[in-house]
C-alpha positions as a Python dict, from the first residue, in 0.01 Angstrom:
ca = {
    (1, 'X'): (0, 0, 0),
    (2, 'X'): (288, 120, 237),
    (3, 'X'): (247, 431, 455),
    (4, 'X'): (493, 741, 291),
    (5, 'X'): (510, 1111, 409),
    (6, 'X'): (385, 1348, 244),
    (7, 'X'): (595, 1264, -101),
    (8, 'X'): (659, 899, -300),
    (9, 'X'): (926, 975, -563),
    (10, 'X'): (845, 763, -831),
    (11, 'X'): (1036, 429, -839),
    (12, 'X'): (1088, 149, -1123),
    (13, 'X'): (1125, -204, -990),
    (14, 'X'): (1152, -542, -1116),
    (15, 'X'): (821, -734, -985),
    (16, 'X'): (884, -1062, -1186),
    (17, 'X'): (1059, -1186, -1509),
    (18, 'X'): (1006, -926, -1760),
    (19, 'X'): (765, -718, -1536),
    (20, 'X'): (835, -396, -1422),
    (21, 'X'): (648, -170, -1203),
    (22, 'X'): (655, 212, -1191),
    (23, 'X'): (513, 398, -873),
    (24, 'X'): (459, 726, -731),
    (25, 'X'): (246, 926, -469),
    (26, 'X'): (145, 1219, -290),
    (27, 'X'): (-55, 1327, 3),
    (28, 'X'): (-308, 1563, -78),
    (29, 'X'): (-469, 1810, 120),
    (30, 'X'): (-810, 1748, -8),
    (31, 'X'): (-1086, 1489, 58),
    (32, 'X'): (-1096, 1178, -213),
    (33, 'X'): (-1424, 1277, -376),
    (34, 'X'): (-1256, 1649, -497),
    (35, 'X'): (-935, 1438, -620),
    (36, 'X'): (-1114, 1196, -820),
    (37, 'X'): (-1350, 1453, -983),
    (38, 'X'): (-1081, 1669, -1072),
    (39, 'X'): (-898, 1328, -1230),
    (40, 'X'): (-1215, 1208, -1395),
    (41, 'X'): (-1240, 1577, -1542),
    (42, 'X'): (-1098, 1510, -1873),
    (43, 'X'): (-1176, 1807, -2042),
    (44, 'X'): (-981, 1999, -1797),
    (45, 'X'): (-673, 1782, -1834),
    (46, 'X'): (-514, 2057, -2062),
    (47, 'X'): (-524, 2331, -1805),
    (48, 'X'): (-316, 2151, -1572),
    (49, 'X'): (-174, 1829, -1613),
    (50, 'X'): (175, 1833, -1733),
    (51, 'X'): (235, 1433, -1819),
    (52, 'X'): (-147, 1380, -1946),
    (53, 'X'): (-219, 1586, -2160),
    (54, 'X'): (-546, 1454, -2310),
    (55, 'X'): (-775, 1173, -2246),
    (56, 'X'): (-1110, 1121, -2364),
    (57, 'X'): (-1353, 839, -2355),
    (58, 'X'): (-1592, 636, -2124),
    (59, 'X'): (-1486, 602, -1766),
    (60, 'X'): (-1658, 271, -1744),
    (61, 'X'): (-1548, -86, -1697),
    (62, 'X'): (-1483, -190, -2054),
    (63, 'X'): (-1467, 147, -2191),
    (64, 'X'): (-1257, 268, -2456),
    (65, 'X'): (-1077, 590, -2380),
    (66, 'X'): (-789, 773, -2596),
    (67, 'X'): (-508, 879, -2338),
    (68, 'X'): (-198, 1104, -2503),
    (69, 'X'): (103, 1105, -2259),
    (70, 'X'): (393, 1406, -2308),
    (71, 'X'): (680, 1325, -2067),
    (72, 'X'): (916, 1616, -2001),
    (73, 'X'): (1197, 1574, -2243),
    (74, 'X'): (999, 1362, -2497),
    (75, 'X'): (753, 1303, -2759),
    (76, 'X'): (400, 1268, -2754),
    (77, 'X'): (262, 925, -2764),
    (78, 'X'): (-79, 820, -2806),
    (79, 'X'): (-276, 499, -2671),
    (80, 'X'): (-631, 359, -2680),
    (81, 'X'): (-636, 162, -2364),
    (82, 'X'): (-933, -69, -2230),
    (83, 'X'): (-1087, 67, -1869),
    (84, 'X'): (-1055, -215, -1638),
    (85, 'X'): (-1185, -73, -1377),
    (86, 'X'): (-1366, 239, -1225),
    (87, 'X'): (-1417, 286, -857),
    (88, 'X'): (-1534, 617, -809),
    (89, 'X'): (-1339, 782, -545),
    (90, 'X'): (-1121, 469, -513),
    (91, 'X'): (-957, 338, -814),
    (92, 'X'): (-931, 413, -1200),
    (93, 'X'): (-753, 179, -1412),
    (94, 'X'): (-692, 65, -1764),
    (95, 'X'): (-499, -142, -2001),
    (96, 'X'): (-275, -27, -2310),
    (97, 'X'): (-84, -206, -2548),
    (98, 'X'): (212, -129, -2818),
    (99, 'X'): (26, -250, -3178),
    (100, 'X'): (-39, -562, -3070),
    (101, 'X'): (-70, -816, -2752),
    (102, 'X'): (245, -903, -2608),
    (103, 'X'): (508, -651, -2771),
    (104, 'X'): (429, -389, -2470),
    (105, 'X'): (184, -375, -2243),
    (106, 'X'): (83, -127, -1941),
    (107, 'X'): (-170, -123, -1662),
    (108, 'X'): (-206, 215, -1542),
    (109, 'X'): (-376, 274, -1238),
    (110, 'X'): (-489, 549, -961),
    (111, 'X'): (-503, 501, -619),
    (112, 'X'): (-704, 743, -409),
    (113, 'X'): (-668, 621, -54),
    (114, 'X'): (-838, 838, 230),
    (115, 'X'): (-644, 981, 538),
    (116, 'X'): (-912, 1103, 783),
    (117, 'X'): (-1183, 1285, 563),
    (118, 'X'): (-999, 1567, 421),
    (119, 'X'): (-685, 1405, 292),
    (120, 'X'): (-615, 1168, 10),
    (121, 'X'): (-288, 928, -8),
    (122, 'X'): (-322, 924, -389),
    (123, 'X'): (-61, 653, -591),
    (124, 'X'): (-11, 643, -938),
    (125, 'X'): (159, 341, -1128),
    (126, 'X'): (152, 143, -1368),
    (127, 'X'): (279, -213, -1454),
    (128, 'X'): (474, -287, -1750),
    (129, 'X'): (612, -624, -1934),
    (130, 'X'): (603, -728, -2311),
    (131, 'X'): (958, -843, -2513),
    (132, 'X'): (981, -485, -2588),
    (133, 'X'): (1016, -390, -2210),
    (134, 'X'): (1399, -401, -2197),
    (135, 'X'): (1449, -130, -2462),
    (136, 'X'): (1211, 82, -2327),
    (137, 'X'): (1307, 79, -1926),
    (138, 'X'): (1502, 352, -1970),
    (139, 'X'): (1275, 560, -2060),
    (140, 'X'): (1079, 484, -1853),
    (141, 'X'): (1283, 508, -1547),
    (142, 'X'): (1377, 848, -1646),
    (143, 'X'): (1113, 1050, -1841),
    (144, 'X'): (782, 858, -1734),
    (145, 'X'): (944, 834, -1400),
    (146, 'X'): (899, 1242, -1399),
    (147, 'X'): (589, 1250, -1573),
    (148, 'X'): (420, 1059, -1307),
    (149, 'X'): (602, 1293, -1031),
    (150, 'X'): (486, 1613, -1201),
    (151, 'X'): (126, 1502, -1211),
    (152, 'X'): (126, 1396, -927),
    (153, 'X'): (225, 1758, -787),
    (154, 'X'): (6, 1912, -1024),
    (155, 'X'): (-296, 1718, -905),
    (156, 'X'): (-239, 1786, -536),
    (157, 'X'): (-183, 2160, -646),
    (158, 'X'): (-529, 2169, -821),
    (159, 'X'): (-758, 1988, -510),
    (160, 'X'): (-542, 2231, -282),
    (161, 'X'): (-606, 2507, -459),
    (162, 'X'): (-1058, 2421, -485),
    (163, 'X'): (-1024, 2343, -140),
    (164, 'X'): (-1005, 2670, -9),
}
């Protein structure tokens, strides 16, 4: 991961043929373990999360969860992606799909990176491809792109705000 200040807009870039990644971060003024519990807090997801607006499930390798995403400026949309992987205080991560294998896929993932012990580089992103991926960049350059920003500010807001 590349060192940013205290802000990574989120960015959509090409990272192979019909691949495309979407990434964005923020330094947070809290240490990694009050990030991830307030991430891995599901039920709370409601009272502050602006993008996310609901996820529920088992965050365990293999799990099932059910994850309903509400950009700004768009629709609702609800997937039932696979955990891949669950690194307390390091890395949560799991895999959607469109209907069915190979239409659209995404890997979303959280980063929670330590600075010191009382402040988190946290990266969100996710990783996109599927023959569907060219009609849907836009969007997701544009509305997804500010989903992940505002959650991103709305998470740092939250581990701010418990850590005083």
């Amino acid at each position: 991961m590349s060192d940013f200040g205290p802000v990574l807009p989120a960015t959509l870039r090409s990272i192979g043929f019909n691949k495309k990644e979407l990434r964005s971060g923020i330094t947070i003024d809290a240490p990694v373990q009050r990030v991830w519990s307030i991430l891995t807090d599901f039920d709370r997801f409601p009272e502050w999360n602006p993008f996310i607006k609901r996820i529920s499930g088992r965050i365990e390798e293999n799990g099932r969860l059910t994850v309903t995403f509400h950009p700004t400026g768009g629709g609702s949309t609800t997937f039932k992606p696979t955990v891949l992987k669950a690194e307390p205080n390091r890395e949560l991560r799991w895999l959607g799909r469109l209907w069915i294998p190979g239409l659209f896929t995404g890997q979303h993932i959280f980063e929670l990176n330590p600075v010191g012990e009382a402040k988190t580089r946290f990266v969100q992103r996710e990783e996109f491809n599927g023959i569907f991926l060219p009609l849907l960049a836009g969007s997701l350059g544009s509305g997804t792109a500010r989903g992940f920003d505002e959650m991103n500010v709305a998470l740092k807001a939250q581990a701010e705000a418990k850590a005083t």
